[in-house]
Each structure stands twice: as structure tokens, then as C-alpha cells.
N, C-alpha and C positions, 0 to 999 in steps of 0.2 A: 295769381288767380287761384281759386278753390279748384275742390279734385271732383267738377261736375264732368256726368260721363256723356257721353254723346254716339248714340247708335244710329245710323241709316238705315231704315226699313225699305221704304221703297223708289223708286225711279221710276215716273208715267210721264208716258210718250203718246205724243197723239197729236201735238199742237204741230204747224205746220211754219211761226213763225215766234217773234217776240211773247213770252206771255208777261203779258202786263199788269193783271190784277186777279185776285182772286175775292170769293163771298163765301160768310158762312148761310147754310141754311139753318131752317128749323127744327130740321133732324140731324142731331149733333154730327153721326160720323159721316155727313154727303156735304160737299161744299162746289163753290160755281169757279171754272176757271172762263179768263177772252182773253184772247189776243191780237196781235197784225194782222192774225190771216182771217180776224172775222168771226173765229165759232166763237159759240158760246157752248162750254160742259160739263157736265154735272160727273161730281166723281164721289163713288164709295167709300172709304178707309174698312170699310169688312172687305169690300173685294177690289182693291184700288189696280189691279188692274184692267178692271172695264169699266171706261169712261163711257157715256151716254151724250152725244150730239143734242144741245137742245134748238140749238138754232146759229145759221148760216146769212152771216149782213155781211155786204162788198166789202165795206170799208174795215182799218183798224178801231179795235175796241180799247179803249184805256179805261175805262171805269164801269163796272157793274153794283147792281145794290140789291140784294135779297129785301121786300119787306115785308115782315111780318104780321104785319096788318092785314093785309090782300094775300098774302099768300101769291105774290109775284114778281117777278124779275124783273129792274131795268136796266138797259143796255143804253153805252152812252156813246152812240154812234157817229162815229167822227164826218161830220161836215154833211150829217142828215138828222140831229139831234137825237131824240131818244124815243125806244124803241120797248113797250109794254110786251114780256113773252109770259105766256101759261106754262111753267115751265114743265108742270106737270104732264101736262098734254103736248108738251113738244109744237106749239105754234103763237104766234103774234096776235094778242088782241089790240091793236095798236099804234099808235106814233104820234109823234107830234115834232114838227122842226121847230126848231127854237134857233139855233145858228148854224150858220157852216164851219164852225172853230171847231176843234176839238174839244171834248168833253173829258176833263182830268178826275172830276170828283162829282158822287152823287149820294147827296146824306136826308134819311129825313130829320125835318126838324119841324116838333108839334105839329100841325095837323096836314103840312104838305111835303112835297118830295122837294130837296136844292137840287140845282143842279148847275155847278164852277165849269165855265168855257175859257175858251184861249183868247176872250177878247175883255177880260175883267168882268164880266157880266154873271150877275147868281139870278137865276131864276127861279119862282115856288110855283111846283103846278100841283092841280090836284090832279091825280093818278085814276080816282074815277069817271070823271068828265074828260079827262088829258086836257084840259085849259088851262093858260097861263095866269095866276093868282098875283102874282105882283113878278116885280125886275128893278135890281138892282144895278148900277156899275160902279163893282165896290175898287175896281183896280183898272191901270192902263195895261197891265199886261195879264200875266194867264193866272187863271184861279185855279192852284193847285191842288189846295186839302180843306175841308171842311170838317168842323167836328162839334156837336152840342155839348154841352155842361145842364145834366139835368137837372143839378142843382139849383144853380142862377138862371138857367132860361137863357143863358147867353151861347151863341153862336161864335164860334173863334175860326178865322178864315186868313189861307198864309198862301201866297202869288209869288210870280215872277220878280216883283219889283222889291223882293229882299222885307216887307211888310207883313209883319200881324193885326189883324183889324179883330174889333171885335164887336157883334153887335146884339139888339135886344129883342124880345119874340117878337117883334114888326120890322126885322131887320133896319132900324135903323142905327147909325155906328156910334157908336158907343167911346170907342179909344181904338187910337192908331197908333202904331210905332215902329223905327226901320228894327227889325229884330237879329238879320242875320247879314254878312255879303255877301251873299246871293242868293238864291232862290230857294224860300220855304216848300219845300216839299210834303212833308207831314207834321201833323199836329197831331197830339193825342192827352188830353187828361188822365191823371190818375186816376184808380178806382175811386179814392175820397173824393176824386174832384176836386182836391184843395190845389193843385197845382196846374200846368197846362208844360210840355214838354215838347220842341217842337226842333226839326230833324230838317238841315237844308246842306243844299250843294257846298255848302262852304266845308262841308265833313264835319260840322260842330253839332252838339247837343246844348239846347239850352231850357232851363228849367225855370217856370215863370208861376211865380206864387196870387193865384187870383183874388185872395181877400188882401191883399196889398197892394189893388191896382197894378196887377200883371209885373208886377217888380221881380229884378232877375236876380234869381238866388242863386242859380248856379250853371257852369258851362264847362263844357266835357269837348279835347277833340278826338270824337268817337272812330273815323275811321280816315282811310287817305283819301276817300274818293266823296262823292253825293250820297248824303243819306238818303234812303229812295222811302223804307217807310220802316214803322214799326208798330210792335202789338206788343199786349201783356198776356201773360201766361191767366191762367181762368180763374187762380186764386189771386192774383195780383202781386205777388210778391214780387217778382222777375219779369221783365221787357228783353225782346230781341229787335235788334235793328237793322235793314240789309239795306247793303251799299251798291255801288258801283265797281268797288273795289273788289266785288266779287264774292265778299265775307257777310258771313251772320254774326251777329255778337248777341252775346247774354247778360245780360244784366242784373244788379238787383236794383227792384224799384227805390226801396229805402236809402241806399248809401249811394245811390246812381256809380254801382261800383262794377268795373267788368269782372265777369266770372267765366265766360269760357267765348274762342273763337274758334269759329267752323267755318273751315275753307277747304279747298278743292286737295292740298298736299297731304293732310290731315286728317279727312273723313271724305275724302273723294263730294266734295261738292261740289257749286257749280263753277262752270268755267268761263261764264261772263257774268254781266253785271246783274245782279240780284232785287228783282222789280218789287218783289213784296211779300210778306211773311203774314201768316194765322195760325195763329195758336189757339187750338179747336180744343175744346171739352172731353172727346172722344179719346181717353187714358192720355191727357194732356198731351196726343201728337202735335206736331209743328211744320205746318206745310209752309214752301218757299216755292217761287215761282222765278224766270230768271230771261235774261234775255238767250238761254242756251236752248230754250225749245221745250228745256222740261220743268217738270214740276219734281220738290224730293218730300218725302216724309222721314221725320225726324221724331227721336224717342231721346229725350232730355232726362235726365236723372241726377238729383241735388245730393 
């Protein structure tokens, strides 16, 4: 592995349970964290030790989505659908149930908001009226990750049932295939878009070439445990991946080659399983979220 350096900035505490996902906003150095215990909050990177409370729902939150269209937050509220906040003004203009399943993933794609539940069902609503625009049921089991190709206009959507589907701006499905053994958990295109990289329980990496009918070019076994998710760094050379296993890893995007891991014996990181990673703008930090309660900020250096 190369002699990339890895410093800890900071440690934020605040969350009360699991945190499960983090958002970026619109202003590069603020990003949204939710979690089990429900909040939803806004945090600094100039003063990352004061988080901001935007908002308090009963239930766990698995999925949030900044969008920048509106200029508002959705919360994908488990077994009461989703939940419109101001984030601005610290209150709810909104809701609309869509299921009692849990809500994994919430991406826009062209002119409305997806939104992947635990029961294979994608839903498009529009965010202004909160109506439901169409429904899909693209899986029997849970819809994990969503993610558009703005290239193609194609939607690439990865479930419980070990499946990549892919489909077309009317969500209709395009191409299906068993991708991984078990459960896709994230999908992410490269910057070009020329490729689709998608990250399951099974601990593998695999790298899927989309002008060649999603043909697998290549497979990596990236860590020991569930890959929970991953991002690319803001120039796109380098991707990080966080597991289960407790580890981040570094990558580079070109050679899908590891370049540094970062765990708890090493750089004092987290001590359970590692829910999700953003690698924000803001002097390329790298926030990590974890089932440990906290959140780390990270300073990578090539």
C-alpha cells in the first residue's frame, strides 16, 4: 500500500443511538447526520463541535436526502414514511406515508424524489404537492441503494435479494442480474459514469462496465465483513469503503487498488460497524458515521 497519511480531526458526540446515514448540504462545510434515536443534525466542519438539532421523529431513521432543488430535507421514517423538514427553520412542512417498512434509500431521479422500502417497492413523489407519481415493485425483498447515471438517464437499484436492476427515466426495468451472494448494499457510478461499482454483504467489490451491458470487469474481496457503503473523494481519483468490519478503506478509483486502511488500533477509529462515509469538498475532509454513536472527521493526505 502507498505512504497515504491519515490524521483524526475530530470526534462528535451527540447521537443517542446507531447513526446510520449521513447528507451533504449545499454549503460545503455543514452536512446532515439520523439515526436509531430519531434526530436528525446539522453539523459544521468550521465548528464541528456544535451540532444543531433539526428535528426529533419516534421512530429510527435510515436514510436522509439534502435536495437541492428545494432546498429541503427528507427523512425516511421508519414505518411512517417520509417526512419534509425546513431545515433551515428547524420544523416539518410535511409527510406523506407511503409504507410501514423501513425506508433504506432516498435519491432524486429527474424531476421527482425515489424513495427504496423494506418491501421491494420504489416510489416517485413529487416533494411539492407530497403525492405519489408512480410505484414500482422492483424486488421481493428490501431496496437498499439507489443511484442515477446522468449520463444514460438510467437508474441502477441493488436489494436484499443479492440483485442489480436497472432501469429507464419511466422506471421501467431495463436489465436484471444476481450480482452478488448476498445483499447489495451500495451502488455508486464513477465520476465518467463509464462504470457502476457496487458494494454487498458478501465483503466483495464489484465493478460493472455500463456500455457493455453492465458486464463485470472486475471483483475485489474488499473487506471481512458487509460493505455498508462508499464515496469518492471530490476529484474522483480515490473512493472509501466502510464495512462492518469496523474499517474504512481507501482506494484508488483507476486501479481499484487499496491504498490505506483505517481502523480503531491504527488511528483510533471506530469501534463498531461503520454505517457510511462522505467525503465533502470542505479541504477534502471525510466524515464516517458508525454504529458507535459517533461520528469522526478525517484529513487524508496522498
Amino acid at each position: 500500500m502507498s505512504k497515504v497519511q491519515v490524521q483524526k480531526l475530530h470526534s462528535l458526540t451527540g447521537h443517542n443511538d446507531a447513526i446510520y446515514t449521513l447528507q451533504p448540504c449545499s454549503e460545503a462545510p455543514m452536512f446532515f447526520s439520523a439515526a436509531g434515536d430519531g434526530m436528525v443534525v446539522l453539523w459544521d466542519l468550521r465548528q464541528p463541535e456544535n451540532g444543531q438539532l433539526i428535528a426529533r421523529l419516534p421512530n429510527s431513521i435510515y436514510s436522509i436526502y439534502y435536495d437541492g432543488d428545494s432546498d429541503l430535507l427528507v427523512a425516511g421514517h421508519n414505518y411512517e414514511g417520509i417526512h419534509v423538514l425546513d431545515w433551515k427553520n428547524k420544523k416539518e412542512i410535511g409527510s406523506l406515508q407511503l409504507t410501514k417498512a423501513a425506508i433504506f434509500d432516498i435519491q432524486r431521479f429527474h424531476s421527482g424524489i425515489l424513495v427504496g422500502d423494506g418491501e421491494g417497492v420504489i416510489t416517485m413523489t413529487d416533494l411539492n404537492s407530497l403525492r405519489i407519481i408512480h410505484q414500482v415493485k422492483a424486488s421481493e425483498k428490501n431496496i437498499r441503494t439507489m443511484v442515477q447515471n446522468h449520463a444514460t438517464g438510467e437508474l441502477a437499484v441493488g436489494s436484499s435479494d443479492n440483485f442489480i436492476r436497472v432501469f429507464d427515466e419511466k422506471l421501467g426495468m431495463k436489465l436484471e442480474w444476481q450480482a452478488h451472494n448476498n445483499s447489495v448494499f451500495t451502488l455508486r457510478y464513477t465520476p465518467d459514469e463509464r462504470f457502476l461499482i457496487s458494494g454487498s454483504r458478501d465483503a466483495r467489490l464489484k465493478v460493472w462496465d455500463v456500455a457493455a451491458g453492465y458486464k463485470q470487469v472486475e471483483e475485489v474481496v474488499a473487506h471481512m465483513y458487509a460493505i455498508n457503503h462508499l464515496d469518492f473523494s471530490p476529484d474522483g481519483k480515490h473512493f472509501v469503503t466502510c464495512s462492518m468490519d469496523k474499517s474504512i478503506k481507501v482506494w484508488s478509483t483507476e486501479e481499484m487498488k487499496l491504498l490505506k486502511v483505517i481502523d480503531r488500533a491504527r488511528h483510533a477509529g471506530h469501534g463498531t460497524s461503520v454505517n457510511k462515509v462522505l467525503w465533502t469538498s470542505h479541504q477534502d475532509q471525510l466524515v464516517s458515521a458508525s454504529d458507535d454513536r459517533r461520528i469522526s472527521v478525517w484529513q487524508i493526505i496522498f
